[in-house]
PADRENBA-21912 format. One record per atom (N, C-alpha, C, O): x, y, z; residue in three letters. Coordinates in pm, whole numbers. Layout:
# PADRENBA-21912
REC       px       py       pz   rokol
REC        X        Y        Z     Ala
...
***
This chain:
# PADRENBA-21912
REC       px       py       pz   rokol
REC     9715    10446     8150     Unk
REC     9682    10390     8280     Unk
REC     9692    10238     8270     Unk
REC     9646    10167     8181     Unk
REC     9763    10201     8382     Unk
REC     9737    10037     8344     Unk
REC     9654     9953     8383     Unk
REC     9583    10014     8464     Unk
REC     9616     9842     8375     Unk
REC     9514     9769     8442     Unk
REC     9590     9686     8560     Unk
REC     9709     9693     8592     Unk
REC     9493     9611     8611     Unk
REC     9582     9559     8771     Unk
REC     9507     9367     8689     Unk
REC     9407     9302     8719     Unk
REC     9600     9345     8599     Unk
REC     9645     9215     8557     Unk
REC     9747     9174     8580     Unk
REC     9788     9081     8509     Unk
REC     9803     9209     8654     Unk
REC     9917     9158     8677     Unk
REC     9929     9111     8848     Unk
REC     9841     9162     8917     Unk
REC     9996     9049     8900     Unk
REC    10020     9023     9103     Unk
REC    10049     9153     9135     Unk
REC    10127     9217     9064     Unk
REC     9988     9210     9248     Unk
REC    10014     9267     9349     Unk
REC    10153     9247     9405     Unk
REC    10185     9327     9493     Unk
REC    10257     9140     9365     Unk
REC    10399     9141     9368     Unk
REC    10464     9234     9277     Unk
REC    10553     9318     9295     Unk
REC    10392     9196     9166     Unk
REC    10478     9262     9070     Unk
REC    10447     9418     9035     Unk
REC    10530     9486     8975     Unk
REC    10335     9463     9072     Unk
REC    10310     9614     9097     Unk
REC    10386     9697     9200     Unk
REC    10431     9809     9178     Unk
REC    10397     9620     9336     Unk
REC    10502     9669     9388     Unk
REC    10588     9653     9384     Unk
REC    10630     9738     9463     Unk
REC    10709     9579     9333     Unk
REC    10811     9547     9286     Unk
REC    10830     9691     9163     Unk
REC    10923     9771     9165     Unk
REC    10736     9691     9084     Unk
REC    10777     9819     8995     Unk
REC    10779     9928     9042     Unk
REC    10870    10008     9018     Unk
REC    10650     9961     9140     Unk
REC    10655    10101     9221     Unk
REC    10829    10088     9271     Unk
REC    10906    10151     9198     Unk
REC    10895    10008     9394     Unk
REC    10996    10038     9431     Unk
REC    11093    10066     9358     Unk
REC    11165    10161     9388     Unk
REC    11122     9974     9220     Unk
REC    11198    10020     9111     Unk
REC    11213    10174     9065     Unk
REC    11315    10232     9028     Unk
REC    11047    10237     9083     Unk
REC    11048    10391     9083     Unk
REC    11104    10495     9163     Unk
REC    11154    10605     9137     Unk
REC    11067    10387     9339     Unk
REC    11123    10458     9438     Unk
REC    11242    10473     9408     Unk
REC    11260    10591     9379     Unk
REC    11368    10393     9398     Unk
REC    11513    10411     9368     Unk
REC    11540    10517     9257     Unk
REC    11620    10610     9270     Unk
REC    11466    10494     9153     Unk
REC    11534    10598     9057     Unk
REC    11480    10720     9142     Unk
REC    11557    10809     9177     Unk
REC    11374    10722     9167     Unk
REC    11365    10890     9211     Unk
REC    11423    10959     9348     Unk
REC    11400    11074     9386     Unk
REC    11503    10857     9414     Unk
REC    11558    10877     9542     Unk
REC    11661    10958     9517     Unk
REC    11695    11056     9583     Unk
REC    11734    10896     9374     Unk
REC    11908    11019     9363     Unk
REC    11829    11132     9238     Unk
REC    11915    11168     9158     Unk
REC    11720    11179     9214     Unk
REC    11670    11260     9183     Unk
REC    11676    11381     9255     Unk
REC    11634    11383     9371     Unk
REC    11724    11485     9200     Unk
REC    11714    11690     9291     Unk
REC    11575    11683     9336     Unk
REC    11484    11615     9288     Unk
REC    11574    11739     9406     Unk
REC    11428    11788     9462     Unk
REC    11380    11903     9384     Unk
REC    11443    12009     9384     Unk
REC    11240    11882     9299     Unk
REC    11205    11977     9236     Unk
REC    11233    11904     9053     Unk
REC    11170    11952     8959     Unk
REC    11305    11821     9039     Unk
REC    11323    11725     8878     Unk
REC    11174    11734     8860     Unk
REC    11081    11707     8935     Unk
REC    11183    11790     8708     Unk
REC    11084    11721     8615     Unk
REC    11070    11583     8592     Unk
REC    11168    11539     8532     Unk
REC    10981    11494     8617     Unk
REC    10973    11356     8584     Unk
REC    10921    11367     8475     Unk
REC    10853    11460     8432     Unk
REC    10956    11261     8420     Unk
REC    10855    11184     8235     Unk
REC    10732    11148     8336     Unk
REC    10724    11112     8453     Unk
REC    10633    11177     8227     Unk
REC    10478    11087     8269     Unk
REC    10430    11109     8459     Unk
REC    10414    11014     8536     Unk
REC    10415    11271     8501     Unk
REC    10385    11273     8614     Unk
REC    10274    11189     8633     Unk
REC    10282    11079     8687     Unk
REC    10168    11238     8587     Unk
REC    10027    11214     8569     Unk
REC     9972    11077     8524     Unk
REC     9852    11054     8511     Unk
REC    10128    10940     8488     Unk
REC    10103    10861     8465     Unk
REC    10020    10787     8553     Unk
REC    10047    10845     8659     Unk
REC     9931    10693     8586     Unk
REC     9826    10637     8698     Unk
REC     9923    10490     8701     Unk
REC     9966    10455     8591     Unk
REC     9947    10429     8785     Unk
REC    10042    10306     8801     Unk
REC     9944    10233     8918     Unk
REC     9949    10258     9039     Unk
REC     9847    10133     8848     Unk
REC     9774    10014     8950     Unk
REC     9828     9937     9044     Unk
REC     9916     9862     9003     Unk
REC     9797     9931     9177     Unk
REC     9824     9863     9320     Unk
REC     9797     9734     9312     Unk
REC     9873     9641     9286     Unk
REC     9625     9732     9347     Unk
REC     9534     9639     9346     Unk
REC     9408     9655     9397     Unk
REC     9365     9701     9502     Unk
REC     9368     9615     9316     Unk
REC     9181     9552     9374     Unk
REC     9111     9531     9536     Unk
REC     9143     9453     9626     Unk
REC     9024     9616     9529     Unk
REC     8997     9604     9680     Unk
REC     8842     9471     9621     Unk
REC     8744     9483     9547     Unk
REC     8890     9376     9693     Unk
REC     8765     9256     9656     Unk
REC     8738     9220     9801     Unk
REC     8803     9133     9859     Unk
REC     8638     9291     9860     Unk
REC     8601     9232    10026     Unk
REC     8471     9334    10009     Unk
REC     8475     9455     9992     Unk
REC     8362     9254    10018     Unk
REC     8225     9316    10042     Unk
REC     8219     9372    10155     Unk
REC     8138     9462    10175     Unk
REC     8294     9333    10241     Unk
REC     8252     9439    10353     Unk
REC     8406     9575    10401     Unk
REC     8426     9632    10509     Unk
REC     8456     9580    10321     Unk
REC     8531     9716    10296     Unk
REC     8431     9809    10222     Unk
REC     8334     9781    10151     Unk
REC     8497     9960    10268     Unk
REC     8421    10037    10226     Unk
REC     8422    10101    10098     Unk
REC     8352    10196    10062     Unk
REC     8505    10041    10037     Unk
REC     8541    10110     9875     Unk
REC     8589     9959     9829     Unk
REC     8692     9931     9768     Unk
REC     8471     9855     9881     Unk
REC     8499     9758     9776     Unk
REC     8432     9759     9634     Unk
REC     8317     9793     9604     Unk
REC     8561     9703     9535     Unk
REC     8521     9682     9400     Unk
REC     8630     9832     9346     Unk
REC     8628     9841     9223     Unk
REC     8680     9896     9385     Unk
REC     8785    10003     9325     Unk
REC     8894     9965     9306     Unk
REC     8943     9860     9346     Unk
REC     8935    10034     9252     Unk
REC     9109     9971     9231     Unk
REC     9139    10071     9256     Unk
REC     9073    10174     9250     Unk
REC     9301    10047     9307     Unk
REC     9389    10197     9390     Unk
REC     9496    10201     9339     Unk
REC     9548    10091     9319     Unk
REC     9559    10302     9303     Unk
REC     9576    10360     9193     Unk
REC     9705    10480     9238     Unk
REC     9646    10569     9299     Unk
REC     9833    10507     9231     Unk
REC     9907    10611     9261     Unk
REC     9980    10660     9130     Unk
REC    10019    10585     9040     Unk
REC     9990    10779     9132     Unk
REC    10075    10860     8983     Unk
REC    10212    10847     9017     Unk
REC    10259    10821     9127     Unk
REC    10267    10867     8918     Unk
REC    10430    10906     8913     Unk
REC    10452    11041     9017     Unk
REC    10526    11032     9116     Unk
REC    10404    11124     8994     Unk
REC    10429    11309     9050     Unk
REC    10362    11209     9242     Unk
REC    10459    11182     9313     Unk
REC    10282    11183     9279     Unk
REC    10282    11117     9399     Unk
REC    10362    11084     9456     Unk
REC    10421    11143     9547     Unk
REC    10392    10923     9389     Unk
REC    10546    10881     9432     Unk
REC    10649    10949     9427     Unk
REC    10744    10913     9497     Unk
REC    10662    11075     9335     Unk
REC    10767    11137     9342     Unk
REC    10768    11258     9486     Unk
REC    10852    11296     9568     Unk
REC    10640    11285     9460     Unk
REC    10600    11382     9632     Unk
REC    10657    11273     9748     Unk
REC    10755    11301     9818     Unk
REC    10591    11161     9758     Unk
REC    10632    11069     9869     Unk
REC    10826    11027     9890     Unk
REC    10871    10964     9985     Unk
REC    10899    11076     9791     Unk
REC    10987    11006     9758     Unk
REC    11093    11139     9843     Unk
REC    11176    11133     9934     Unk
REC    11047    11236     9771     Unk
REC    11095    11387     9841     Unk
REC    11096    11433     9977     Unk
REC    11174    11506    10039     Unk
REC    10992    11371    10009     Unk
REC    10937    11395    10147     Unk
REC    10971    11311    10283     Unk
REC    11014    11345    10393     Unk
REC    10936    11198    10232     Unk
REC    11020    11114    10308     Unk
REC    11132    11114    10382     Unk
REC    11153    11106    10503     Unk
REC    11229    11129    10243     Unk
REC    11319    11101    10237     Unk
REC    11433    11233    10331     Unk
REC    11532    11216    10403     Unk
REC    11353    11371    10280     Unk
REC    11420    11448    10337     Unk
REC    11385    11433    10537     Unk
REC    11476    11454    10617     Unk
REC    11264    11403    10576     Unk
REC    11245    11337    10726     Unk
REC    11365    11220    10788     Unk
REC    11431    11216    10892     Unk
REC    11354    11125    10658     Unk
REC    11398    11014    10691     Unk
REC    11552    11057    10725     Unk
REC    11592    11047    10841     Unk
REC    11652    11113    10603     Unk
REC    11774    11128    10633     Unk
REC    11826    11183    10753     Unk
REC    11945    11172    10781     Unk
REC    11750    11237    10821     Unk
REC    11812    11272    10970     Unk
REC    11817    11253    11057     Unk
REC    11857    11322    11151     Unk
REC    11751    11089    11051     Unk
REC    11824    11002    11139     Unk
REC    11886    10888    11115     Unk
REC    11942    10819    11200     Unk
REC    11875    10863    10983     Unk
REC    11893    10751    10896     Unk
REC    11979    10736    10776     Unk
REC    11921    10798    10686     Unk
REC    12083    10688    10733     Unk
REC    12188    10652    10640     Unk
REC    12080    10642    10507     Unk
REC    11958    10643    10522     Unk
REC    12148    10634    10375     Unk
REC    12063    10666    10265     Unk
REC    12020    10506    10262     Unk
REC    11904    10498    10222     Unk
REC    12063    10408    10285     Unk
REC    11990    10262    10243     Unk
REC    11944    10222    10328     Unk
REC    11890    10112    10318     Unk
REC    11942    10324    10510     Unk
REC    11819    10328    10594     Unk
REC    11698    10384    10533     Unk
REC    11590    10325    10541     Unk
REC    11711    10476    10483     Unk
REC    11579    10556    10449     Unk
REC    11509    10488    10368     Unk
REC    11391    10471    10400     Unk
REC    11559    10424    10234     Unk
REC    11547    10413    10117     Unk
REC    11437    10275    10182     Unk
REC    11323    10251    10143     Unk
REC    11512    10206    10281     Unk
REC    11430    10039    10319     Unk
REC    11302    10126    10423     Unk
REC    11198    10061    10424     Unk
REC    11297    10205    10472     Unk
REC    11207    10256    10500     Unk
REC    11097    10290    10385     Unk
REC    10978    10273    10412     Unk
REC    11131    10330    10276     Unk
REC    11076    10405    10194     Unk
REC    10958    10266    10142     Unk
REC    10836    10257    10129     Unk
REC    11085    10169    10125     Unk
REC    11022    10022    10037     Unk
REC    10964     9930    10128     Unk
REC    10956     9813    10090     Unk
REC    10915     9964    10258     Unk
REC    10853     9925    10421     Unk
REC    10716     9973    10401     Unk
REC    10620     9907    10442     Unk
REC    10704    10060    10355     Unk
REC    10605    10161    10327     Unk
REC    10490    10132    10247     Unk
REC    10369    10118    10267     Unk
REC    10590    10127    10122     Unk
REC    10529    10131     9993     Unk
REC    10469     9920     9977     Unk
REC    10387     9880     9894     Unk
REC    10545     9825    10085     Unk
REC    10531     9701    10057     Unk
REC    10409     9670    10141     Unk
REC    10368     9554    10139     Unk
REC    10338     9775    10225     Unk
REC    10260     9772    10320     Unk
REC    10129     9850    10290     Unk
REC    10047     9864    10380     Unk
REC    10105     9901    10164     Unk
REC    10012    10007    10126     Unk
REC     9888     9913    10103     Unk
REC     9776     9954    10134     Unk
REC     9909     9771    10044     Unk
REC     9777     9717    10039     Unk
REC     9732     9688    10174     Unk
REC     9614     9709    10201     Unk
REC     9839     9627    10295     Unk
REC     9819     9587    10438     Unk
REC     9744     9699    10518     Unk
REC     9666     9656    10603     Unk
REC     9754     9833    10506     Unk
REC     9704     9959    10536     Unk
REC     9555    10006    10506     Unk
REC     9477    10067    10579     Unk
REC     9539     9953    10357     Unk
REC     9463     9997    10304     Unk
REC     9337     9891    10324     Unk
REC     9231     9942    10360     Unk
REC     9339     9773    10306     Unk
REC     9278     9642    10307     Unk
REC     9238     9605    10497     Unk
REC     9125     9567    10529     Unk
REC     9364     9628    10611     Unk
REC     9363     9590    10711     Unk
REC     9387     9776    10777     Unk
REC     9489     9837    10810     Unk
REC     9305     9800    10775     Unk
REC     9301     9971    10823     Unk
REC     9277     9948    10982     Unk
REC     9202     9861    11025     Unk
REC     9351    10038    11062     Unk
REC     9300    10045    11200     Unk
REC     9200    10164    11217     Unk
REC     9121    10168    11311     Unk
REC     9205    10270    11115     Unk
REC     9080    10342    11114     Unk
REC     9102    10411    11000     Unk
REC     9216    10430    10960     Unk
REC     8984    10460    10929     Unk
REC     8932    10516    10800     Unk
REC     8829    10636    10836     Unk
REC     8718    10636    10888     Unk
REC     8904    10726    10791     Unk
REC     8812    10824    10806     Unk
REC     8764    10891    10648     Unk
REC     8841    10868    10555     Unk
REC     8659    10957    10623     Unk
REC     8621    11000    10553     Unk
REC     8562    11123    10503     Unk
REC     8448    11152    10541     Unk
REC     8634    11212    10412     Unk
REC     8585    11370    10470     Unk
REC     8455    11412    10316     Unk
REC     8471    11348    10211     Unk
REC     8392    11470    10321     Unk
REC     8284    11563    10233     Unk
REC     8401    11569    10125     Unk
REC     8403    11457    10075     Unk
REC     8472    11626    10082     Unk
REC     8575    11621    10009     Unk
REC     8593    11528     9878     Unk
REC     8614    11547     9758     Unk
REC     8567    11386     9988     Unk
REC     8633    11294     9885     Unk
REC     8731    11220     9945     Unk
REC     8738    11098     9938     Unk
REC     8782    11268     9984     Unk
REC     8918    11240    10062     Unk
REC     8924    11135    10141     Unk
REC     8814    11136    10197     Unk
REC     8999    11022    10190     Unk
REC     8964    10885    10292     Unk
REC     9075    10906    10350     Unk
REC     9134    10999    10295     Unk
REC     9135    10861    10443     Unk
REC     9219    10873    10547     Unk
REC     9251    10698    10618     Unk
REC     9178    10654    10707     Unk
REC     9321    10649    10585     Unk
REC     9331    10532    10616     Unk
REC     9483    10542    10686     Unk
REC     9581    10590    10630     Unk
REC     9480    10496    10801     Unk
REC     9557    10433    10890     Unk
REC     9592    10328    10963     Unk
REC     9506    10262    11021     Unk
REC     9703    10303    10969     Unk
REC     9748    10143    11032     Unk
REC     9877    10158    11113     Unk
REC     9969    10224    11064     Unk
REC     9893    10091    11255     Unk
REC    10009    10100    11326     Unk
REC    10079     9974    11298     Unk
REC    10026     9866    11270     Unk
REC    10201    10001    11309     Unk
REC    10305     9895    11264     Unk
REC    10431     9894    11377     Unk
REC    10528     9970    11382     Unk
REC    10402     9807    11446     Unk
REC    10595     9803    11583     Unk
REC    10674     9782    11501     Unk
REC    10676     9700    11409     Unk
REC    10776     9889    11548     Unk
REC    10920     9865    11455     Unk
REC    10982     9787    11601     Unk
REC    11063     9696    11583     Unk
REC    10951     9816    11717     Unk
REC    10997     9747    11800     Unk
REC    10935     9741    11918     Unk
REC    10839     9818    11926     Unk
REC    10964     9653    12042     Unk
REC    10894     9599    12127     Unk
REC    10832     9749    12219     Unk
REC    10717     9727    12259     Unk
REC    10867     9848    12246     Unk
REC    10856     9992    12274     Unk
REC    10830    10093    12147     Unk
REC    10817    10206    12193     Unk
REC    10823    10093    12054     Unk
REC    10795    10193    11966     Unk
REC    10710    10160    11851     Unk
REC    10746    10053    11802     Unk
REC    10626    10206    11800     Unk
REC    10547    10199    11685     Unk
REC    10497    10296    11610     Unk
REC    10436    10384    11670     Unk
REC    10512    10308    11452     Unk
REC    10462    10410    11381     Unk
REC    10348    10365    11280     Unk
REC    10343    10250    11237     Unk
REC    10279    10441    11252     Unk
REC    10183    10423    11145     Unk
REC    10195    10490    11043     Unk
REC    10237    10606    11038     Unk
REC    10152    10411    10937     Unk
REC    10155    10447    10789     Unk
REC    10004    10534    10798     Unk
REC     9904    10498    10860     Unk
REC    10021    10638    10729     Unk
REC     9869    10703    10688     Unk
REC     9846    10761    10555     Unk
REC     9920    10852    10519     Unk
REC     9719    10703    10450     Unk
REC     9741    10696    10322     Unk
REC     9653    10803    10327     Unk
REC     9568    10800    10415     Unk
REC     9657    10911    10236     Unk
REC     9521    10990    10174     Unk
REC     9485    10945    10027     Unk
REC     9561    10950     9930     Unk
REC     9353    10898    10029     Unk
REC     9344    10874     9871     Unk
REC     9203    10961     9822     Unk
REC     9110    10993     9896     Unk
REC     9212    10984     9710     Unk
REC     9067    11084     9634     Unk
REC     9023    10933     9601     Unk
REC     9079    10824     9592     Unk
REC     8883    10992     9586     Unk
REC     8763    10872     9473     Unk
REC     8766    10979     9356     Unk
REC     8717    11092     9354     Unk
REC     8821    10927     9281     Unk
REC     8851    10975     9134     Unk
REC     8751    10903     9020     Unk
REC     8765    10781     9013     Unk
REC     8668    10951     8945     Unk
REC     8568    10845     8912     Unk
REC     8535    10736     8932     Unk
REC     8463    10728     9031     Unk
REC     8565    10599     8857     Unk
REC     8521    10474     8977     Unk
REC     8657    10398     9001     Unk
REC     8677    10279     8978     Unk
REC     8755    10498     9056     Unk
REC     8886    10405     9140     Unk
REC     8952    10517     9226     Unk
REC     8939    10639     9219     Unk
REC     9042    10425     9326     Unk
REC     9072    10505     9438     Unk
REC     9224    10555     9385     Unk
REC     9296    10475     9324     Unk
REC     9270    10699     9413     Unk
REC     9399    10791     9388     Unk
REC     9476    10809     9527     Unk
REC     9439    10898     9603     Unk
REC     9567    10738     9555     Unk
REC     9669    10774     9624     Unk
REC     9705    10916     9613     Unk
REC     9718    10968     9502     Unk
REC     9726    10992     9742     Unk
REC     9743    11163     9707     Unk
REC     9847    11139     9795     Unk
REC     9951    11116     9733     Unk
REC     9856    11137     9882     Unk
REC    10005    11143     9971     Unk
REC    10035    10994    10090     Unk
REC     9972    10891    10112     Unk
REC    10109    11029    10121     Unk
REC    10152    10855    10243     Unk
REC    10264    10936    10313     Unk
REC    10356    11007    10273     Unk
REC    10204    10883    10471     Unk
REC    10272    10971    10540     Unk
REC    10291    10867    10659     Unk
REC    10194    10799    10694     Unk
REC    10477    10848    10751     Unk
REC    10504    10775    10808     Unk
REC    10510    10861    10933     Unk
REC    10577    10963    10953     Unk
REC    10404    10780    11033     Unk
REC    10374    10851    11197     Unk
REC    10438    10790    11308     Unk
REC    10442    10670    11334     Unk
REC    10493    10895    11377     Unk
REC    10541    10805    11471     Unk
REC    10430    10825    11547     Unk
REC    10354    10919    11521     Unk
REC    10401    10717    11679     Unk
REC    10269    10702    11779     Unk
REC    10299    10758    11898     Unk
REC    10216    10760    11989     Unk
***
């Protein structure tokens, strides 16, 4: 697992590096290191509700998000449409998560964080993250792009 010493640039900069390789990946590939944990960043705001966690997504995640997406995305979208969609997403997960338009929270565990984003002057979609509280840091489980 890694620690989050490093910028919040450069964590996502590596996540997308992941996104690409796993984009010309079969659906259904064994990845190396599903279960690997790959650090975001630090939630530091006393008045968020899971301040002081760090958030946290696996390889097998991103690879769910990567599958999923992607197979939505391609049917309306060219592969280096989708793909900038994909890295729209993933460059916006702290903006989502940090600047939430609503958070819900289930018995579970489970948080539900959402945020709307205009792609244009008439249309807007929202990003919606599910993450577990996994001992003391937050797990990205899926990310899902809404249209409104």
């Amino acid at each position: 697992m890694e620690t989050v010493d490093q910028d919040t640039y450069e964590n996502i900069e590596k996540i997308r590096g992941i996104i690409a390789a796993y984009y010309d990946l079969p659906n259904g590939y064994k990845i190396e290191n599903p279960d690997e944990l790959l650090a975001l960043f630090a939630i530091n705001n006393h008045l968020h509700p899971h301040n002081g966690l760090i958030v946290y997504i696996s390889r097998r995640s991103l690879k769910h998000f990567v599958e999923r997406r992607k197979e939505e995305l391609l049917k309306n979208n060219n592969r280096d449409r989708s793909l900038a969609f994909m890295c729209f997403i993933v460059e916006n997960i702290q903006a989502t998560i940090l600047e939430f338009d609503s958070c819900t929270k289930e018995i579970t565990g489970k948080c539900f964080y959402k945020k709307r984003y205009p792609i244009s002057s008439k249309r807007q979609r929202s990003i919606r993250i599910v993450l577990e509280i996994k001992e003391s840091r937050l797990e990205i489980i899926s990310i899902h792009l809404r249209k409104n």
